[in-house]
Every structure is written in structure tokens, then in C-alpha cells.
C-alpha positions as CSV (number, residue, x, y, z in Angstrom):
1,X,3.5,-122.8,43.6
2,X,1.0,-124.9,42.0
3,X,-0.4,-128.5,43.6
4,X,-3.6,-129.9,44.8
5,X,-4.6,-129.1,48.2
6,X,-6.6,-132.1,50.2
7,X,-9.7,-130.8,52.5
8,X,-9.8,-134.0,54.6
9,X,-6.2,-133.9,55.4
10,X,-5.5,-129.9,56.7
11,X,-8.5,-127.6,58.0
12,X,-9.2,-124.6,55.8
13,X,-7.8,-122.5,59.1
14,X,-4.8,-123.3,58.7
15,X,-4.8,-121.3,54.9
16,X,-6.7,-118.8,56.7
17,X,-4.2,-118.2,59.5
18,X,-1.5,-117.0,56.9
19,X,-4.1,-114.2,54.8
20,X,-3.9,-111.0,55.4
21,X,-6.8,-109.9,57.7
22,X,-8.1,-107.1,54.9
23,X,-8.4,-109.6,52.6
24,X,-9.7,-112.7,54.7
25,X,-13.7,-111.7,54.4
26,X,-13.0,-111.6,50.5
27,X,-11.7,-114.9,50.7
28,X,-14.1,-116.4,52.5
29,X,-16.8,-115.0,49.8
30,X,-14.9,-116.8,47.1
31,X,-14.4,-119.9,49.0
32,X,-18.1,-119.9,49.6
33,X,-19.7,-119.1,46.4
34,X,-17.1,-121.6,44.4
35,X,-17.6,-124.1,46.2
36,X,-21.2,-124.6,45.6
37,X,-20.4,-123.7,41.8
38,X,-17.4,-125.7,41.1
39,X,-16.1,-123.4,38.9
40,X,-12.5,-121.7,38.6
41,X,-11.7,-118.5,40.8
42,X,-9.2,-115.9,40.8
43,X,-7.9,-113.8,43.2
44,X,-5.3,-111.2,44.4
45,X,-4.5,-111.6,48.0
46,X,-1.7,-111.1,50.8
47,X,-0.3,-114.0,52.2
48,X,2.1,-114.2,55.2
49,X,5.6,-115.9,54.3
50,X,8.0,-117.8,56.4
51,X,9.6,-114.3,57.0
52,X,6.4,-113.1,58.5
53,X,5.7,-110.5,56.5
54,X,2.7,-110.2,53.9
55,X,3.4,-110.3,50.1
56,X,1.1,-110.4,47.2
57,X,0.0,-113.3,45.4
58,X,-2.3,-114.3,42.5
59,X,-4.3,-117.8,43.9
60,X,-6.0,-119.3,40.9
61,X,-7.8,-122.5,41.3
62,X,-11.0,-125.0,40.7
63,X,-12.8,-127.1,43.2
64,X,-13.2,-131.2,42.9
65,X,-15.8,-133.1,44.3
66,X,-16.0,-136.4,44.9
67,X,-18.4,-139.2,43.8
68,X,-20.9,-138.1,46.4
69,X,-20.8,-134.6,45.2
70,X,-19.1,-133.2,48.0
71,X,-15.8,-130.9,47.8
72,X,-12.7,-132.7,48.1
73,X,-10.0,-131.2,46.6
74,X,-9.1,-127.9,45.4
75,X,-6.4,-127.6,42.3
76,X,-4.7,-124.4,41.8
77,X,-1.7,-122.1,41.8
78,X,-0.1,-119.5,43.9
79,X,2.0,-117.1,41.8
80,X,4.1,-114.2,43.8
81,X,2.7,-111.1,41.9
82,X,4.6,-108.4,44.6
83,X,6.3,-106.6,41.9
84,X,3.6,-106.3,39.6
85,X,1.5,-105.1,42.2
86,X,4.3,-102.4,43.7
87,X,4.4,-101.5,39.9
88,X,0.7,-100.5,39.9
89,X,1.0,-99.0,42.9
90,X,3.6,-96.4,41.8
91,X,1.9,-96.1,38.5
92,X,-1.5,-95.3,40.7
93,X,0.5,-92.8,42.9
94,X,1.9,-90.8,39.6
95,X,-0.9,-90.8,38.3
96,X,-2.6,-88.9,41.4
97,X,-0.1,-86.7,41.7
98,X,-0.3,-85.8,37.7
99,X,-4.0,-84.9,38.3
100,X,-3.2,-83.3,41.5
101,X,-0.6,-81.2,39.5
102,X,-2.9,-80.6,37.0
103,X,-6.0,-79.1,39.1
104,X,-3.0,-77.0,40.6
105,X,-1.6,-75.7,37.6
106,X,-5.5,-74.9,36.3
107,X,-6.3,-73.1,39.8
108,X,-2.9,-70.9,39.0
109,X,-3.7,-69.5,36.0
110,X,-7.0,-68.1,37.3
111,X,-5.2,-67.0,40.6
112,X,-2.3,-65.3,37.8
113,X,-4.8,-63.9,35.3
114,X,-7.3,-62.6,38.4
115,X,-4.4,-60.9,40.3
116,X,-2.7,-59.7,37.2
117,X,-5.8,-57.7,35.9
118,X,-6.5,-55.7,39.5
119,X,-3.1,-53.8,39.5
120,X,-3.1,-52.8,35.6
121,X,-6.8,-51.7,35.4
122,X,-5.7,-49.7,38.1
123,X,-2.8,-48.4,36.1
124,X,-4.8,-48.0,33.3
125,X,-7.2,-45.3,35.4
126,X,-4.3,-43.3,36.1
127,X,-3.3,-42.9,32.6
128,X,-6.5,-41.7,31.3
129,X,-7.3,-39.5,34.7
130,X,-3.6,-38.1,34.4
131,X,-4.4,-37.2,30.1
132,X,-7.2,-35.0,31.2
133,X,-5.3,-32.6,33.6
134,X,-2.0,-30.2,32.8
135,X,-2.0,-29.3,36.7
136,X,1.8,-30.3,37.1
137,X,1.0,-31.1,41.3
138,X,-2.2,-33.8,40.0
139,X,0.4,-35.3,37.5
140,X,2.9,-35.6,39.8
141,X,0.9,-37.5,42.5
142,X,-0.7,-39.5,39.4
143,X,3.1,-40.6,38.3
144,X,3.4,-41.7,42.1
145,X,1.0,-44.0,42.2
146,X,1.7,-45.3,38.9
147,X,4.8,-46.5,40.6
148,X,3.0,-47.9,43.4
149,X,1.0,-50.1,40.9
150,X,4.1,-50.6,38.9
151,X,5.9,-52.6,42.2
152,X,2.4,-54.2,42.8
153,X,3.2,-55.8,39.7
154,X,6.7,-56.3,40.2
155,X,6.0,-58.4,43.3
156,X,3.8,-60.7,41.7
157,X,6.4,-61.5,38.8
158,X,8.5,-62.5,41.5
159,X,5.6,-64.6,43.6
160,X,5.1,-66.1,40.0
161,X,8.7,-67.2,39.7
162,X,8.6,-68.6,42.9
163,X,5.2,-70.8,42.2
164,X,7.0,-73.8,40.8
165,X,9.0,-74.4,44.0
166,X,6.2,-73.1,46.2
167,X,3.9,-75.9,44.9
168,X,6.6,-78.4,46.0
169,X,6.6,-77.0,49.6
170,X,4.4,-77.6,52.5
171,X,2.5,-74.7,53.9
172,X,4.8,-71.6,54.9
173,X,3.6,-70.5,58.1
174,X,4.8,-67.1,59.7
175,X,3.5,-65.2,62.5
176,X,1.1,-62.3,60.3
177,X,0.0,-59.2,60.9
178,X,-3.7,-59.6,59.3
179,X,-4.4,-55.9,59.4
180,X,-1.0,-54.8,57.5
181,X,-1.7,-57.4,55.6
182,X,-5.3,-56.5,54.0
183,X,-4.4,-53.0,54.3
184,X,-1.6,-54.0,51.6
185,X,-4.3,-55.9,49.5
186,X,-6.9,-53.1,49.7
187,X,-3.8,-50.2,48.4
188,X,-3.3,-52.5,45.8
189,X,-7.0,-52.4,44.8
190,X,-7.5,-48.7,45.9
191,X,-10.2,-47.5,43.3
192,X,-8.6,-43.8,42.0
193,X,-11.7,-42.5,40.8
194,X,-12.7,-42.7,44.7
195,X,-16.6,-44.4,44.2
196,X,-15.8,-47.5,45.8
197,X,-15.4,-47.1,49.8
198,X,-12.9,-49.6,51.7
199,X,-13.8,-50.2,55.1
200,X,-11.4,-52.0,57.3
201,X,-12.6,-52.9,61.2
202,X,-10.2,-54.1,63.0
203,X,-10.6,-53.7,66.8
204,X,-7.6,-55.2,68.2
205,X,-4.4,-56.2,66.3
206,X,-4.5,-59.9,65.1
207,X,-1.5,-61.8,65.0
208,X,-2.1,-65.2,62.3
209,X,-0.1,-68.2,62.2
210,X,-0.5,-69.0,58.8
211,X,1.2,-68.6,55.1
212,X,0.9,-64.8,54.2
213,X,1.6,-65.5,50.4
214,X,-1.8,-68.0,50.1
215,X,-3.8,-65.9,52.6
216,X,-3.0,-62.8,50.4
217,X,-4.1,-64.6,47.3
218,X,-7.6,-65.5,49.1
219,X,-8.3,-62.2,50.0
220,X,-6.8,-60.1,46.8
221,X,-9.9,-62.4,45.1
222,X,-12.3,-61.8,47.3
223,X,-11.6,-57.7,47.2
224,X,-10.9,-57.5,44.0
225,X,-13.9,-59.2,42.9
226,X,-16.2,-57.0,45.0
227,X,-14.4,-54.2,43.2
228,X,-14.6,-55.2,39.8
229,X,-18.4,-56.1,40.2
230,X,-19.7,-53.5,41.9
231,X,-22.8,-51.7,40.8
232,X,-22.3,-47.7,39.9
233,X,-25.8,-47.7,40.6
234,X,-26.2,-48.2,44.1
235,X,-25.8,-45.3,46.7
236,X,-22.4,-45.6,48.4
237,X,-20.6,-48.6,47.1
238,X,-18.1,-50.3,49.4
239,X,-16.6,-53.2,50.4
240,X,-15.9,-53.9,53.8
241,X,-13.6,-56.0,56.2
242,X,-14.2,-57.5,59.8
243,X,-11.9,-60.3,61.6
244,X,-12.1,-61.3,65.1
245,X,-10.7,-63.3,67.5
246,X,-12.9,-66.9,67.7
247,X,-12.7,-70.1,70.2
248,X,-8.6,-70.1,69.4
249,X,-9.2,-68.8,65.6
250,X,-9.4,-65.9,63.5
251,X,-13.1,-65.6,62.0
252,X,-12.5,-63.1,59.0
253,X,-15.6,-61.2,56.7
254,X,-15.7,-59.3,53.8
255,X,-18.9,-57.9,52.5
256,X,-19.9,-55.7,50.1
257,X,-23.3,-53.4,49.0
């Protein structure tokens, strides 16, 4: 729609009745600033239609005064933009979920990499503590836990091939048994040449509602990174673990020396 629109004839409310209330302060700006100006405006607003419900449209125009200087008429256009702006929209949403998919995939490879490296520098220590004995008992009970680390790893190939469709999910909640559940993480983690000390207190059995797979991963990081970066130099090294029961949650610690 295009035309000239006649401000002794209609009161601005009537215009005003038909915006959108979000974008009626914005409006009123424009109507304020060009008026004293005279010069051409453009805007992207939502105007009710005869339907009654709000669409967008591009309102393009340029005030006219009279020959006592005073406003008078305003000549413009009103051009339905809805699809172009349901267009941008979408494009907007893609884009946030790219970037969100993106931070994701960036936060997986660290989670991969870090949970990867606990189970086969584990593995590792076996082999070279297993080369330096012939006792047939040690090397048997070596070989055992080499299988244990060996299935660590086997379950996380399979957590891996589940990641694409676990990103796609909303959070997997399960009643969990926190203590069997960090008692899990710390076997995985179990230092073989004995110098690191895990300490779990748990006073009471805790029963989480919450996704085991994600909890796992937050606490395999925090362990293993008190682990890995421990100093040989201290007295006693360990890493210990606390939870109890809080105001309706679960407050869990982990410290280390």
C-alpha cells in the first residue's frame, strides 16, 4: 500500500491502535524525531490486519508541511515484508543452532581425548609393571586388570557411538546410585603403582535423579585430572570424595593434596 495519509482528517491513534505494542515506543521515536526533521524514515514494524493478527511490514515515508511550516501530510508506503522476515528468522535460528553444534562438537573432543587417555595410561602401567616380573600369580592378576581397562575402553567406544543421537536428546534422567557410580569412575582411574590414595565418604547411600552418562563424564574429569596432576613430591597424595544430602539436593566434593 502506498498513499498519502492526511493529519487533520484521522488522529495519529487511530495508526497507533493497529501496532504492535513492542514496537509502538519505536514508533513514536521515529514519528517524533521526523517530524521536526522532515526527512524520510524507514521502519520494520508489526501491524494488526483485518484478521487480527500481527504481520510484518516495511513503512517507508516523508513528512509534508504546509505553508506555515507545520506537518500536514505524511507520504509513504506500507509493503508486507512477513516472509522476508520468517526467512531471517529461520536463517537466525540455524545459525544458532550451527554455533550451538559447534561449541558442542569442540567440548566432545576434549571430553573424548580426556577420557580416552585415563584408561590407556593405565594400560600402559600394567605392561611395563607386568615386563619386570616372571612371577606367573603377579602376571596373571596384571593380565586381569588389563581386561578391566580393556572394557573401560570398550564402553566408551560405545558412549562415543551413541554421542550423535545423545546430543539430539534432552537430558536422560534415571534414578542413580552416586556411590556405585564414582566407585566405577575411581576403578577406572585406580593408580597400579598404588601412590595415589582414593578416598570415598559416603555416609548414607544417595539416590540422584539425574543423567548418569553426563554426571560420569563430570566427575571422570575432575578425578582423573587430580590423578594425572598430582605431585610425587608431596607426602601421601590422594584425591578424595564427599556428597551429602542438601536443602532437597545433592552437594558433591572432590579434593585433592
Amino acid at each position: 500500500y502506498w498513499g498519502t495519509y492526511d493529519f487533520s482528517e484521522q488522529p495519529t491513534e487511530k495508526f497507533a491502535e493497529i501496532l504492535h505494542p513492542e514496537d509502538l515506543k519505536k514508533m513514536q521515536v521515529i514519528m517524533q524525531t521526523h517530524t521536526q526533521t522532515l526527512a524520510p524514515y524507514q521502519n520494520e514494524l508489526r501491524m494488526k490486519t483485518k484478521q487480527g493478527v500481527y504481520r510484518w511490514f516495511l513503512d517507508s515515508g516523508s513528512f509534508k508541511a504546509d505553508q506555515h511550516g507545520n506537518v500536514a501530510t505524511l507520504v509513504g508506503s506500507i509493503v508486507d515484508i512477513e516472509d522476508r522476515k520468517r526467512a531471517e528468522e529461520e536463517i537466525l535460528s540455524k545459525n544458532i543452532q550451527l554455533a550451538k553444534t559447534n561449541e558442542e562438537l569442540d567440548r566432545f573432543v576434549y571430553s573424548a581425548s580426556h577420557d580416552m587417555r585415563a584408561p590407556l595410561s593405565s594400560l600402559l602401567g600394567l605392561i611395563n609393571i607386568s615386563e619386570k616380573t616372571n612371577n606367573i600369580d603377579e602376571l596373571h592378576s596384571y593380565l586381569q586388570m588389563m581386561k578391566g581397562r580393556i572394557r573401560t575402553m570398550e564402553g566408551f567406544i560405545r558412549e562415543v557411538t551413541d554421542y550423535s543421537r545423545n546430543t539430539r536428546l534432552d537430558l536422560s534422567l534415571e534414578e542413580t546410585d552416586l556411590g556405585e557410580l564414582i566407585r566405577g569412575v575411581a576403578q577406572n582411574l585406580a593408580d597400579v603403582s598404588g601412590k595415589v590414595r582414593i578416598e570415598i565418604n559416603l555416609t548414607e547411600q544417595i539416590v540422584l535423579l539425574t543423567d548418569p552418562s553426563r554426571l560420569k563424564v563430570i566427575l571422570n574429569n575432575l578425578l582423573s585430572n587430580a590423578y594425572k596432576y598430582h605431585r610425587l613430591d608431596q607426602h601421601d597424595p590422594f584425591i578424595a570424595f564427599s556428597a551429602q544430602k542438601s536443602n532437597g539436593s545433592v552437594v558433591i566434593k572432590i579434593s585433592d593434596n
